[in-house]
N, C-alpha and C positions, 0 to 999 in steps of 0.2 A: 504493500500500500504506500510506502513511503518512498518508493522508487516510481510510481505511476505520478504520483504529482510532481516529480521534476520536470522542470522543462529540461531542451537538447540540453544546453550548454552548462547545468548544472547535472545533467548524468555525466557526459564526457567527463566532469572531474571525479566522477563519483567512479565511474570506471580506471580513472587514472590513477586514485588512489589503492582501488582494490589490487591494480597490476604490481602497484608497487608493494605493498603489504603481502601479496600472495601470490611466491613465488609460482604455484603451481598455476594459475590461469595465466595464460596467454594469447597475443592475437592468433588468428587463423579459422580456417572454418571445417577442417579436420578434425573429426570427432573421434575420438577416443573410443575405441573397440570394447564390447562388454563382456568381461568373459565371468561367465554365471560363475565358475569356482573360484575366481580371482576375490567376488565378491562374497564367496562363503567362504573361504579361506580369512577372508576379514571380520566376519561375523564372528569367527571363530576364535581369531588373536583377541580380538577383544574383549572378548569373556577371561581369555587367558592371562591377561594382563591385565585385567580388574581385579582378579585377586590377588595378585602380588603387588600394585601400589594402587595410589588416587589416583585416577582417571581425571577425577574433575579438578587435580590440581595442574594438567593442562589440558584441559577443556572448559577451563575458566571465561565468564563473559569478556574479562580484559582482555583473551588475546581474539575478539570478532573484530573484528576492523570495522571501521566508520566508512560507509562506502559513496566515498567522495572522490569523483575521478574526470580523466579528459583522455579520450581515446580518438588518435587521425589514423580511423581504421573503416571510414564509411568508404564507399563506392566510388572510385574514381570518377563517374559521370555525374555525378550529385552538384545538383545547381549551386546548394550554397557552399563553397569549396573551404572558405576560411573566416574568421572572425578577425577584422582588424584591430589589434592592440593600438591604443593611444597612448605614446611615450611623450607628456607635454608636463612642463611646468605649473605649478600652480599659481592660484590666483592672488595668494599672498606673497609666495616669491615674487610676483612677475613686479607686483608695490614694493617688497624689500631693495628688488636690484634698481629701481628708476629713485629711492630713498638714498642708495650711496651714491648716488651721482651729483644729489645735490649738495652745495656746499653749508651744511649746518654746523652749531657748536653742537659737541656731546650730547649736552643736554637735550637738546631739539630732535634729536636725531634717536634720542634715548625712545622721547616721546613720541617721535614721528612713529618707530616700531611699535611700541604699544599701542599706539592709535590703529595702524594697518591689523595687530590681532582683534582688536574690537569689530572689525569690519565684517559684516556677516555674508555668508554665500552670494546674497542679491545686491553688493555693494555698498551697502550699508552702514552705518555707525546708530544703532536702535539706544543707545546706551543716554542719561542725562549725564551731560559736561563735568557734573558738581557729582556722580560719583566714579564720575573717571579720578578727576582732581584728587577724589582722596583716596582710593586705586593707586595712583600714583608714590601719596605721599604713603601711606600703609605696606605697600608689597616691592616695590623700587627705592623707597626713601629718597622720591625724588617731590620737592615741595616748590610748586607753580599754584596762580591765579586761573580761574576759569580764562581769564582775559588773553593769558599767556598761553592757554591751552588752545584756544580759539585762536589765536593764532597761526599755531602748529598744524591747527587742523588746514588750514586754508592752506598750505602748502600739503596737505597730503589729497586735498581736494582738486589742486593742481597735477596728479597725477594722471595717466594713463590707466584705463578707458575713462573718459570726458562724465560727469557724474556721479566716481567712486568718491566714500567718504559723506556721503550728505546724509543727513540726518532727518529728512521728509523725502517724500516725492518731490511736492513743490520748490523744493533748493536741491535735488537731483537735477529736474527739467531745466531751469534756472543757470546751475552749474555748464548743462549742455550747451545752452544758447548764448551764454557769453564766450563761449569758445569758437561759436560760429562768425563769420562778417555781419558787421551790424547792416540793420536794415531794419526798416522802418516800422514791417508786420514785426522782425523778432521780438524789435525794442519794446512794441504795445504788448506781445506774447508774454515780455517777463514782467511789465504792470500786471498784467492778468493773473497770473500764476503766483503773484508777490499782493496784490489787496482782493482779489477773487477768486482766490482756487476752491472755497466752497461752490461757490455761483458757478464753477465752472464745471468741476467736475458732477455736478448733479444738474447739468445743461439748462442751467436758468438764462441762456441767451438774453430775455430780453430784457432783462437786470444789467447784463455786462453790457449790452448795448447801450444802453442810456448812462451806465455809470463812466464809460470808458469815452462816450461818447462816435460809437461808428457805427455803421452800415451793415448791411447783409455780409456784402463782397468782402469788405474789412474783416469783418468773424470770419468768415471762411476761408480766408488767407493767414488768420491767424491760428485756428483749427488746425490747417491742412500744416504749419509748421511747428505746431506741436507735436502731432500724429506719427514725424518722422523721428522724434525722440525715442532715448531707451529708457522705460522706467525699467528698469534692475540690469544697470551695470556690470553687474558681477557677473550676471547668465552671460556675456557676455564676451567673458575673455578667454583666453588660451589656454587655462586653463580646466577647461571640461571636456568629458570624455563622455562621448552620448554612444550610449549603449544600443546596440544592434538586434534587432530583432530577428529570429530566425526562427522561421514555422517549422511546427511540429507535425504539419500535414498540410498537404496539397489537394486542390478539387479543383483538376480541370473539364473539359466539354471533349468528348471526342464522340464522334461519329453522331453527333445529336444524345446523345446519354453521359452522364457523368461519369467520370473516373477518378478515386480516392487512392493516395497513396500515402505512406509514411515517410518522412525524412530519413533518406538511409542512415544519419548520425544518429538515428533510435534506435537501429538495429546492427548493432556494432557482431563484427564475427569473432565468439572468444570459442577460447576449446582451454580442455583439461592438458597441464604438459605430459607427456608420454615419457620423457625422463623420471619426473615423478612416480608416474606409473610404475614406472620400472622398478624405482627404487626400492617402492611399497613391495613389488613381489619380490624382490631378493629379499629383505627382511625375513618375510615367510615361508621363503625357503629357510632360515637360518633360524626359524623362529626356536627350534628346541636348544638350540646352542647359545641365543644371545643374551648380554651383558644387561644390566639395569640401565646402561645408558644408551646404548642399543636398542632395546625397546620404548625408553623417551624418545629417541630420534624416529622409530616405524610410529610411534604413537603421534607422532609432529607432522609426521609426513601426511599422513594419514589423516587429519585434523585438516589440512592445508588441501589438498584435494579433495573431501567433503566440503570445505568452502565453497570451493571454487565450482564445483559441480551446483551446489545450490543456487551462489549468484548467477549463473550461466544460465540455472532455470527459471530464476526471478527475472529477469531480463529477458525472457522467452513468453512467459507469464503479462509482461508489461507491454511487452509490444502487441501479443493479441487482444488484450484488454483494449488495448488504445486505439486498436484499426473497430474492431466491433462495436466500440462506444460512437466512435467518430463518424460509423457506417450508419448507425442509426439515425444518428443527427442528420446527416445528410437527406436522409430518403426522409426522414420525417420534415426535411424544409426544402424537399424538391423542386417546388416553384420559384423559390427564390434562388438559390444555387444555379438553377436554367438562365435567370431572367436577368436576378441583380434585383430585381424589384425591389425595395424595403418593406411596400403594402403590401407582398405574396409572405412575410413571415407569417406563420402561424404560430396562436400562444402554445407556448410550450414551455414543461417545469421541468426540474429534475425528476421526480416522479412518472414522468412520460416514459424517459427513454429508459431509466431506472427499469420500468415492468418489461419493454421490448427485449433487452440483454439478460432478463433474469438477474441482476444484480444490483447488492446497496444503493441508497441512494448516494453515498459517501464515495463510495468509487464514482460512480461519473460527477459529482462534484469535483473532484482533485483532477480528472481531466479536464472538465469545463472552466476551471477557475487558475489554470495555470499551461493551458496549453492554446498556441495559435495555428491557425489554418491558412494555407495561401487558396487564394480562389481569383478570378478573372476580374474581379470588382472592387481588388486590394488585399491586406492581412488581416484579419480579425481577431482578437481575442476568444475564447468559442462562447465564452458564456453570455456576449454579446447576444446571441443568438435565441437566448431564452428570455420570457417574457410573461405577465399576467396575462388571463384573458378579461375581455369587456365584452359587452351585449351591442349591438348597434341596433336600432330601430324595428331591423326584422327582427331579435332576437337570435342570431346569429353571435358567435364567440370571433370577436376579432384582437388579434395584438396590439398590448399597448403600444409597442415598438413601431406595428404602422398607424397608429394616433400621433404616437411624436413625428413620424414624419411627415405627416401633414400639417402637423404645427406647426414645421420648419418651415413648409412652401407657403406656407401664410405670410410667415414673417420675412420669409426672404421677397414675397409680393406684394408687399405692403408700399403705400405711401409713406417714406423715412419724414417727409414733413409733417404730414399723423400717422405715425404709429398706431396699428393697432391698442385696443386695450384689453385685458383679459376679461370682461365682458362679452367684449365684440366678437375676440377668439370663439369663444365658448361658442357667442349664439351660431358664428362661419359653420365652425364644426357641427353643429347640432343639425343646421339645412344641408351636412352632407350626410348625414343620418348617424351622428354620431353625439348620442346627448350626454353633455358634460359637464361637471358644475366647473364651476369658476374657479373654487379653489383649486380642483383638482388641475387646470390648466395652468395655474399658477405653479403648482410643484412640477408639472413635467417641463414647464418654461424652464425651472431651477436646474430641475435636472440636465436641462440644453446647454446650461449658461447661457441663454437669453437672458438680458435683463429688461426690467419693466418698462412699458412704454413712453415715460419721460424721458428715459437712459438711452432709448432708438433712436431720439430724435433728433436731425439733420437741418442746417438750414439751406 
């Protein structure tokens, strides 16, 4: 169970670990021959060697390995070939090295570095001044003025990317614009953003209009050069490493019918070693002659090959569980899978496909909630794919998932000068026979990240 929710790239470690912990599994797709007396002759030593010492003092849980691995043992044709490793700097070195190039005293330079660790992922300083200040004097025994601080800052605020350092949005945005050529909309953008950033960011346009004193065209040039700002700096720079997504299953179209496959890095070729093998039967040849440590080592051996033969079948176990979970899904959203449609989803729970496979609901939860699928229409997450049902007019069971997508073509067809309101939604929806209350259109709005009709609005 705990190997079916991994995704690829955390089995490959999981497999890489076990190669390395146990010597007997290794790559290849060469199965190991079973020889019925090999395995009663084993039966056998081990009763025999239960009575002359502990067994379970090695057969202990400490020596099962944690099976944590990375195996480049899939299929040469396999589309996704490799994961690119990001070897980059981070976002507080990249502030440390542009801080020794300025020329400070000590002191400044002390504070300049503690300032850059206050700095949070999104370029930030969320911290008040006054308990930096005494941060300072308490854990550095360095004793500065807020005023001398604020200082410091403003040259760490002068750094590289344009915005690090600020301690609101409104003096991020601000930060950005004085680095740009002055001009005329910026100059008014950083009035705006310095005595109206409430009025602005809750689109009271026609408050800033008349406080600011401009026009339509005026706001919308100053709009449109706020809009090209970064609020979070920090996402920003060279130092991030964005992690790669690699499906755990493919559904393409061939011949007018789907086709489902596994990522061959799910179905890595391991086998039992045959040296091993080997080893274990000379033991047993030797078994009436050997030494106590001699039968530790056939006892070791022996131990390391039952491993290894289990994860080989846990992994055998994992990949059929995961094409037969993934086959169900399929056929049970056939229409869409064909189409793309989002309004062909059908509601669908875990419990659906749960009763189809004969199994838990817990298993195809751990595949639905941690594995992705490639299909013609993009990657999905699978659990995407599941949904309440609703009633629509006829009394008909339709997905929530195609109610939100028509939420979406509402609001993407709307008048941005009036926005919808979630009234209006509701009633839209209701004449396409889909009756809704309001609030409820308000959460699945949440769930869009749409926000509320004031928030849409354009001038």
């Amino acid at each position: 169970m705990k190997l079916i929710q991994l995704p690829t790239i955390a089995l490959e470690q999981r497999i890489k670990q076990e190669m390395e912990e146990n010597p007997a599994l290794e790559e290849g797709s060469e199965e190991m021959e079973r020889d019925d007396d090999l395995y009663e002759d084993e039966r056998n030593e081990e009763e025999v060697i239960e009575t002359e010492f502990d067994v379970d003092e090695y057969l202990s849980d400490d020596e099962i390995p944690d099976y944590r691995t990375q195996a480049n043992n899939y299929s040469a044709d396999d589309e996704e070939k490799s994961v690119p490793v990001g070897v980059t700097t981070s976002f507080s070195e990249l502030l440390i090295t542009q801080i020794g190039l300025r020329k400070l005293s000590d002191q400044e330079e002390e504070i300049a570095l503690y300032l850059v660790g206050c700095i949070d992922e999104e370029g930030y300083v969320r911290r008040e001044m006054r308990a930096i200040v005494d941060d300072l004097a308490f854990t550095q025994g360095i004793m500065v003025t807020e005023e001398e601080l604020e200082k410091v800052l403003k040259i760490v605020q002068d750094l590289d990317p344009p915005g690090v350092g600020a301690r609101s949005l409104a003096e991020c945005l601000i930060l950005q614009l004085k680095r740009k050529e002055v001009t005329e909309a910026r100059e008014t953008a950083i009035d705006i953003l310095d005595g109206s950033f409430d009025e602005f960011i809750k689109k009271h346009y026609s408050k800033i209009k008349q406080k600011h004193d401009l026009d339509d065209d005026e706001l919308r040039e100053v709009i449109n050069e706020i809009s090209k700002l970064n609020p979070k700096p920090g996402g920003s720079s060279g130092g991030r490493v964005i992690q790669q997504v690699i499906p755990d299953f493919t559904i393409g179209i061939r011949d007018g019918e789907l086709e489902l496959s596994l990522n061959a890095r799910n179905a890595p070729e391991l086998r039992v070693s045959r040296s091993y093998s080997n080893m274990l039967s000379g033991y047993k040849e030797a078994k009436g002659s050997m030494s106590k440590s001699q039968k530790e080592a056939a006892l070791f051996v022996k131990q390391k090959l039952d491993s290894a033969k289990w994860f080989i079948d846990a992994i055998r176990q994992r990949q059929q569980t995961l094409l037969i979970t993934m086959e169900a899904i399929m056929n049970y959203q056939y229409d869409y899978f064909m189409t793309g449609d989002e309004k062909k989803l059908r509601p669908m729970i875990l419990k659906d496909i749960a009763d189809q496979i004969h199994m838990d609901i817990s298993t195809v939860s751990r595949v639905a909630n941690s594995k992705y699928v490639q299909t013609p229409y993009g990657t999905f997450l699978i659990k995407e794919f599941f949904s309440e049902a609703m009633k629509n007019e006829q009394g008909e069971d339709v997905s929530t998932r195609e109610i939100k997508k028509i939420l979406e073509e509402l609001v993407e067809g709307e008048d941005k000068k009036k926005p919808l309101t979630d009234d209006k939604l509701a009633a839209m929806l209701k004449e396409k026979g889909y009756p809704i209350a309001r609030r409820t259109i308000a959460k699945y709005r949440e769930q869009l990240n749409i926000p509320v009709a004031r928030l849409r609005k354009q001038i």
